[in-house]
Gaussian input, Z-matrix of N, CA and C with variables (Angstrom, degrees):
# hf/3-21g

backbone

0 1
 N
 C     1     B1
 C     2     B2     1     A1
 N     3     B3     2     A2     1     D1
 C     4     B4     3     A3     2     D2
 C     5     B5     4     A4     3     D3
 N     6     B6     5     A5     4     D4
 C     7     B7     6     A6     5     D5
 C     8     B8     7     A7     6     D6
 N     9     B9     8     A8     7     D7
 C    10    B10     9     A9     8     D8
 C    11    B11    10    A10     9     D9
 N    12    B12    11    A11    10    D10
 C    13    B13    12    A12    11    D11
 C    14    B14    13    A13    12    D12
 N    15    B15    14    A14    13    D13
 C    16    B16    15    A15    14    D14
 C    17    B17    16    A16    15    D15
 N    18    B18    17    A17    16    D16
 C    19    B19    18    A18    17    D17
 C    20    B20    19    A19    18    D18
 N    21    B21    20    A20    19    D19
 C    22    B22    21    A21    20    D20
 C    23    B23    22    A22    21    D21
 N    24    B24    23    A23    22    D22
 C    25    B25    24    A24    23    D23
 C    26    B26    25    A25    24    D24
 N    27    B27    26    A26    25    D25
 C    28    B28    27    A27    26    D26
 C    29    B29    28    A28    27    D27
 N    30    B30    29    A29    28    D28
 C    31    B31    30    A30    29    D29
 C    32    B32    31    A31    30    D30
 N    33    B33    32    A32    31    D31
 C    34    B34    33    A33    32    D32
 C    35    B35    34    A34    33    D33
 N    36    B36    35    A35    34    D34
 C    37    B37    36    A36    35    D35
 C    38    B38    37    A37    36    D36
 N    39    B39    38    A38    37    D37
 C    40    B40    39    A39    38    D38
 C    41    B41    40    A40    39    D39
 N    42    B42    41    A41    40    D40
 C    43    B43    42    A42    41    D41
 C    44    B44    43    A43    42    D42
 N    45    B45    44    A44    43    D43
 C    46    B46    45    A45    44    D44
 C    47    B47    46    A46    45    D45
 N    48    B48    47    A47    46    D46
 C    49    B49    48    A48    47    D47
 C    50    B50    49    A49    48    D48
 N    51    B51    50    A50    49    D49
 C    52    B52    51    A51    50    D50
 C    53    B53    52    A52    51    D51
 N    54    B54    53    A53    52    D52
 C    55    B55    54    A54    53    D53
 C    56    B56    55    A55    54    D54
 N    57    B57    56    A56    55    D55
 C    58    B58    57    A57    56    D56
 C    59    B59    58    A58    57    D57
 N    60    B60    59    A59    58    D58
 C    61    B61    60    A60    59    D59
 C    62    B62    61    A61    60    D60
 N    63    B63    62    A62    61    D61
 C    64    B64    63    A63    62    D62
 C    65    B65    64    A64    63    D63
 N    66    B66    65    A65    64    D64
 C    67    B67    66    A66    65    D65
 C    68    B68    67    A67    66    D66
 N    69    B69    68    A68    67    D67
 C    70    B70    69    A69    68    D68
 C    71    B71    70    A70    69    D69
 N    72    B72    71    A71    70    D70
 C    73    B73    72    A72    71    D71
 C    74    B74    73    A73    72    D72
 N    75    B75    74    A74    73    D73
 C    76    B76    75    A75    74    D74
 C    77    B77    76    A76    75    D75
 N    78    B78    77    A77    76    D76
 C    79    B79    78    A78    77    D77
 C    80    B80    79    A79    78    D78
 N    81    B81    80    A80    79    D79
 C    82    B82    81    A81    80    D80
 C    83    B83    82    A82    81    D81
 N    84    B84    83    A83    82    D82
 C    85    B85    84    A84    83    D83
 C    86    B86    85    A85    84    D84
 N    87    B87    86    A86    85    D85
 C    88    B88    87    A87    86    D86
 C    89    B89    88    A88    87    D87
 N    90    B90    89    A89    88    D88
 C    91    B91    90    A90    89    D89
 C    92    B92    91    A91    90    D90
 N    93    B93    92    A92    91    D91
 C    94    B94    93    A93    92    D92
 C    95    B95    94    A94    93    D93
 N    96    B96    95    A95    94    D94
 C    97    B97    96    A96    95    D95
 C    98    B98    97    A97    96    D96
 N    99    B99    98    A98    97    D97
 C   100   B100    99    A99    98    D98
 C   101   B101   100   A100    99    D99
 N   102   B102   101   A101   100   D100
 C   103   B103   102   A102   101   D101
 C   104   B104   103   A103   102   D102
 N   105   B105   104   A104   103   D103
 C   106   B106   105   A105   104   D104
 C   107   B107   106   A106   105   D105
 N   108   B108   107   A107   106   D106
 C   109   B109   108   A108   107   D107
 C   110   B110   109   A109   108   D108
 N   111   B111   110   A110   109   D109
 C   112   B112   111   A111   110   D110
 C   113   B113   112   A112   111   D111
 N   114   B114   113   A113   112   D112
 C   115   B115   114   A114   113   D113
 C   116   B116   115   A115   114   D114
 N   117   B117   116   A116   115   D115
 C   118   B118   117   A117   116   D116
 C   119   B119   118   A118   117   D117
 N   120   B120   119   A119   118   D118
 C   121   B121   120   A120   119   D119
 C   122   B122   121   A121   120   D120
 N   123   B123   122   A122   121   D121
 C   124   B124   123   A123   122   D122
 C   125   B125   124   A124   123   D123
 N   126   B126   125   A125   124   D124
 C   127   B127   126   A126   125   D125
 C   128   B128   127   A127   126   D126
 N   129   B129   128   A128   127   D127
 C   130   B130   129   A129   128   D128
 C   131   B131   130   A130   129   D129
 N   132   B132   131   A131   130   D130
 C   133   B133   132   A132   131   D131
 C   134   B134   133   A133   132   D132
 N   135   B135   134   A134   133   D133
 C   136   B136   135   A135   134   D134
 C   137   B137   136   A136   135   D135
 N   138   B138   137   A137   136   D136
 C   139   B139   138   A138   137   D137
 C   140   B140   139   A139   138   D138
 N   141   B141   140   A140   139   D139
 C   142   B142   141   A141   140   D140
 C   143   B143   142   A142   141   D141
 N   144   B144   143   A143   142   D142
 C   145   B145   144   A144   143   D143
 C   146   B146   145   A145   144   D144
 N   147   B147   146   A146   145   D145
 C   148   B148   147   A147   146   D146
 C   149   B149   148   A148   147   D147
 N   150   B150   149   A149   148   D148
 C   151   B151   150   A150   149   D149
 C   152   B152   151   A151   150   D150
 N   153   B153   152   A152   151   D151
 C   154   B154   153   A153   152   D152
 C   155   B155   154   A154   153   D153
 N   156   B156   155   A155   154   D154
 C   157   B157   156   A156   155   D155
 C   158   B158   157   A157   156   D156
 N   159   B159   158   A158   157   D157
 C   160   B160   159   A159   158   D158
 C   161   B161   160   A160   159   D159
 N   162   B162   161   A161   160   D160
 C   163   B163   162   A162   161   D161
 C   164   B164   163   A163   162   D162

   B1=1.4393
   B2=1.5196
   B3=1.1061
   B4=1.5913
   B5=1.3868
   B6=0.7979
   B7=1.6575
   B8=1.6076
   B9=1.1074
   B10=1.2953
   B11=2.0513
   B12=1.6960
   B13=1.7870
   B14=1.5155
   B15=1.1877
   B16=1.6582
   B17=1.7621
   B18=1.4637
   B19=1.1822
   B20=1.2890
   B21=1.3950
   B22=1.3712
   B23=1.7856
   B24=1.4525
   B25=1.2594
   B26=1.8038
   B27=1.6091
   B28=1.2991
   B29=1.0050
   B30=1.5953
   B31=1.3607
   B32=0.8485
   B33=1.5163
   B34=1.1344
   B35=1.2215
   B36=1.4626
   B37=1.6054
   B38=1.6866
   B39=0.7341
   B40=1.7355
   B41=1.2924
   B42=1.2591
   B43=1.5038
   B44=1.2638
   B45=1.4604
   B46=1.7784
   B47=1.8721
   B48=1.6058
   B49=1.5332
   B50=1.7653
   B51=1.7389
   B52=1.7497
   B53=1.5655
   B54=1.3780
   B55=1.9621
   B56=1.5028
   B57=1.4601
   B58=1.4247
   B59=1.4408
   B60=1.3849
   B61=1.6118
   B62=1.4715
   B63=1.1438
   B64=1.3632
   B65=1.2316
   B66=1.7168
   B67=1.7675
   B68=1.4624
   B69=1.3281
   B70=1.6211
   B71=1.6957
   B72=1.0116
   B73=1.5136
   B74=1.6995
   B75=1.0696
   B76=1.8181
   B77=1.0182
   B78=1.5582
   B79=1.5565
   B80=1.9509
   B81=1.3773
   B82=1.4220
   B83=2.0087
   B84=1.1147
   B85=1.7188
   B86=1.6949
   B87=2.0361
   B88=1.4992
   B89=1.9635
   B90=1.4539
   B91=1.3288
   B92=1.0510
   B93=1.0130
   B94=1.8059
   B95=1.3967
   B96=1.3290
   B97=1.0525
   B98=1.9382
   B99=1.0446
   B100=1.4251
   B101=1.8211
   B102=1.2828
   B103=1.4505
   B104=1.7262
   B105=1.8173
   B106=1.2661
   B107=1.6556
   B108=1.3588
   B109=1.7153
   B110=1.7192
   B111=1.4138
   B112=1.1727
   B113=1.7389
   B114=0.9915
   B115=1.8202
   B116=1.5703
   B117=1.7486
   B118=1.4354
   B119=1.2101
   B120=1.5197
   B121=1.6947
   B122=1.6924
   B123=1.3171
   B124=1.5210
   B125=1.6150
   B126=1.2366
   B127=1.2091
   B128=2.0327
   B129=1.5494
   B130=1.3641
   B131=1.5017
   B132=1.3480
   B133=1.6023
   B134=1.8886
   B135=1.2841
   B136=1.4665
   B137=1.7361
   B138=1.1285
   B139=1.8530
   B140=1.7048
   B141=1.4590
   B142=1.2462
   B143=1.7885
   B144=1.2683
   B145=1.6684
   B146=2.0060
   B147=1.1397
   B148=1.6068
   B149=1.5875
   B150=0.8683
   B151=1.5359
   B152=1.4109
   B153=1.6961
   B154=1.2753
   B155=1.6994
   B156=1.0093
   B157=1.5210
   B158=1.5820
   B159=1.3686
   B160=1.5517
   B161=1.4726
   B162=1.2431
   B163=1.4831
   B164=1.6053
   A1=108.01
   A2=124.36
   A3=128.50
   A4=123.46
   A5=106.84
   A6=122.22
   A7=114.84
   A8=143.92
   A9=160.39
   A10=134.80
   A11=86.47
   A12=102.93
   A13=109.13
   A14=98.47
   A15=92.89
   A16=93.65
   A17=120.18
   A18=128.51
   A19=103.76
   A20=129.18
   A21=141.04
   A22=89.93
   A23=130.16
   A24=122.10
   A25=92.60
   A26=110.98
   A27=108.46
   A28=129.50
   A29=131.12
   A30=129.61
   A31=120.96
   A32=151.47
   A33=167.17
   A34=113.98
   A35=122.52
   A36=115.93
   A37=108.29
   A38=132.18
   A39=131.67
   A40=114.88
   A41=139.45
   A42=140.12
   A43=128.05
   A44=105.97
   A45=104.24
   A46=88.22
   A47=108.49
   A48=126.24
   A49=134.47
   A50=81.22
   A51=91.00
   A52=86.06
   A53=93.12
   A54=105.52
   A55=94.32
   A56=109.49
   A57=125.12
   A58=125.84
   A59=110.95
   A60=109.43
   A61=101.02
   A62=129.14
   A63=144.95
   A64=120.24
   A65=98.17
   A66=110.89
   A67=97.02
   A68=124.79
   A69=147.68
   A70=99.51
   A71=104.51
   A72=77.44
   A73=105.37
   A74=113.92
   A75=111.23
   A76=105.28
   A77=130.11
   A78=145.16
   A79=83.17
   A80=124.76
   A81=100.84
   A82=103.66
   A83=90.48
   A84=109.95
   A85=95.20
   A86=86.62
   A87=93.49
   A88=92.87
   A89=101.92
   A90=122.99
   A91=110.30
   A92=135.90
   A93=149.48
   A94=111.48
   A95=128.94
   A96=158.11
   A97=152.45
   A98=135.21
   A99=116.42
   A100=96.38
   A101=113.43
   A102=99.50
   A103=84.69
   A104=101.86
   A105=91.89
   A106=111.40
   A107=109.65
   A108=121.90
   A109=103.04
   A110=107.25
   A111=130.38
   A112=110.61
   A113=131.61
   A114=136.36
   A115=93.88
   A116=113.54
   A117=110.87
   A118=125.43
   A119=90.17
   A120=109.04
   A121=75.23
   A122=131.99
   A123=106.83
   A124=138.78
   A125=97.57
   A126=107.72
   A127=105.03
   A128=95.58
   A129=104.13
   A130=124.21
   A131=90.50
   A132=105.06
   A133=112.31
   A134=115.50
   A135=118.36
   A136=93.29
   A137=112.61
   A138=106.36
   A139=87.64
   A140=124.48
   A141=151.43
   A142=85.01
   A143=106.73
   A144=129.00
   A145=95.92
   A146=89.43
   A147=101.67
   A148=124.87
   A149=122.54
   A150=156.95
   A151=107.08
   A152=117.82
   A153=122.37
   A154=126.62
   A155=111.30
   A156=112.32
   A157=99.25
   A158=120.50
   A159=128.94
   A160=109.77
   A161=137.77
   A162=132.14
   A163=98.98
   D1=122.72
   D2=151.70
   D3=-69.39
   D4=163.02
   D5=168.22
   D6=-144.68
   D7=94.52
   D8=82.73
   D9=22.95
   D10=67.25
   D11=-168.22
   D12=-81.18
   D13=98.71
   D14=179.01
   D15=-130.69
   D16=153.14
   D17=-176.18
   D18=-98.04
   D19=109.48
   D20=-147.66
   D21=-105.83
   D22=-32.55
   D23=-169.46
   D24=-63.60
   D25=-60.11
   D26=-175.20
   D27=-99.54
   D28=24.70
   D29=162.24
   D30=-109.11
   D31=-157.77
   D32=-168.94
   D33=-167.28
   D34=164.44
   D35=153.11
   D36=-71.24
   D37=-50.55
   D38=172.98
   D39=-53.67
   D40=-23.81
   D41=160.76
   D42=-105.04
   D43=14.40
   D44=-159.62
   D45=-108.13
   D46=112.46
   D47=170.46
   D48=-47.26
   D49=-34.34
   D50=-162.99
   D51=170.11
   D52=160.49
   D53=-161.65
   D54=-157.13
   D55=127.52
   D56=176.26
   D57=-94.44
   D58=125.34
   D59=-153.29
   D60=-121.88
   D61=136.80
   D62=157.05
   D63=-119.89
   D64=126.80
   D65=-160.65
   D66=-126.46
   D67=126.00
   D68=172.30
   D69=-77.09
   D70=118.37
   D71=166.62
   D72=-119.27
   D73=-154.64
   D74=-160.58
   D75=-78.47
   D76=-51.17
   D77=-134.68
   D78=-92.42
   D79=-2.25
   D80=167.92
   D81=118.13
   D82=-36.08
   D83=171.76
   D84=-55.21
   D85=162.83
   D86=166.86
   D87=-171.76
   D88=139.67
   D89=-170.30
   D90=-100.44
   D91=170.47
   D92=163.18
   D93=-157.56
   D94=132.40
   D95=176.51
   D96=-143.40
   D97=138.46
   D98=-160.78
   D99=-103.94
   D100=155.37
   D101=-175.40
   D102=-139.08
   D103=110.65
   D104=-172.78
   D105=-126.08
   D106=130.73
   D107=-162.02
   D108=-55.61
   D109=146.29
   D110=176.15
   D111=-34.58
   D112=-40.19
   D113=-179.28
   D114=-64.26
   D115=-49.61
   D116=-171.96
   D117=-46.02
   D118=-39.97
   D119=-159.13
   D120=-81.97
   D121=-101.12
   D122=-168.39
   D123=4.83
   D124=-58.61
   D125=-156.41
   D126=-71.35
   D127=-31.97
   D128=167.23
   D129=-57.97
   D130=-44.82
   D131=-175.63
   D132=-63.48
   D133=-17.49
   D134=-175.17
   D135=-99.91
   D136=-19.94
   D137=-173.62
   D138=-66.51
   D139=-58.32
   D140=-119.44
   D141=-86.76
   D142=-43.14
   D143=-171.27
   D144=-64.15
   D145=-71.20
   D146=174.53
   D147=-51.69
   D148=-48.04
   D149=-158.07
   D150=-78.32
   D151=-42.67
   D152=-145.04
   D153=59.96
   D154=-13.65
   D155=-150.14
   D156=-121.02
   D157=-173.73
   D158=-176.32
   D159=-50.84
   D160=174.46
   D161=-172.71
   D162=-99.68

């Protein structure tokens, strides 16, 4: 099962950056992860460019 945290009062699909997912899986495990849209990843990548540092 996933789970899918997105702030629905203040996002949108047109403004929403990246969405944090936590997945159960059967065997007892459980994942977490950020799944972040192509502009994000850009936009990191020019902080990261500028910045020197992490995006």
């Amino acid at each position: 099962m996933a789970w899918f945290l997105v702030d629905l009062g203040a996002e949108t699909v047109e403004t929403v950056a990246n969405v944090d997912v936590f997945v159960d899986v059967p065997d007892g495990s459980s994942w977490a992860l950020t799944m972040a849209c192509a502009d994000e990843v850009r936009r990191a990548a020019v902080r990261r460019g500028r910045d020197g540092g992490p995006g």
